[in-house]
N, C-alpha and C positions, 0 to 999 in steps of 0.2 A: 532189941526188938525181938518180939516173938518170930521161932524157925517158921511156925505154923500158917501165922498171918501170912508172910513173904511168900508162902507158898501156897496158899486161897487165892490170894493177888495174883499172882503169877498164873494159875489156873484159868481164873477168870477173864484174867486178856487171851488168854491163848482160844478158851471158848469162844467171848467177844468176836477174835480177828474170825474162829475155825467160820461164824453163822454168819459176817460180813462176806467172806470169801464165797459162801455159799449160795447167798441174796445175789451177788454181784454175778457168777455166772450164771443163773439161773434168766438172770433180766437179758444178759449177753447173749444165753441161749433166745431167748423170744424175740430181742433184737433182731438177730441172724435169719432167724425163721420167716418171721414176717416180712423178711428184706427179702429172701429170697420168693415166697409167694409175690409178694408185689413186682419183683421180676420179672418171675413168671407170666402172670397175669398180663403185662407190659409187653412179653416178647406175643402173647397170644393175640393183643390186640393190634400190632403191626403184619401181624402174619396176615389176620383178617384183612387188615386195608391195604394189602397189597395183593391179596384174591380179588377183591370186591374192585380194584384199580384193574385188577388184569383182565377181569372179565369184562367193565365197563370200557375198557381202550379194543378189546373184540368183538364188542358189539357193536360202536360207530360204524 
């Protein structure tokens, strides 16, 4: 078998894997992000109903 081939082959997985690796954290990245916004967002709206609790238990 040709050296040549074996090593277009070879080339080409390695590219393959380099643009899978790179799709994969990119999604990981947004994963991450979006997780920690929605957190955020999450701890802002418990903070809110426990103002809006505190002020409503000092005004009875």
């Amino acid at each position: 078998m040709n050296i040549n081939l074996i090593l277009y082959i070879l080339v080409a997985i390695f590219v393959l894997s380099g643009i899978a690796v790179f799709i994969w954290s990119l999604v990981d990245t947004i994963r991450v992000r979006s997780s920690a916004d929605y957190s955020e967002i999450r701890e802002e709206k418990i903070r809110a109903a426990k103002e809006r609790f505190k002020n409503r238990k000092g005004n009875d």
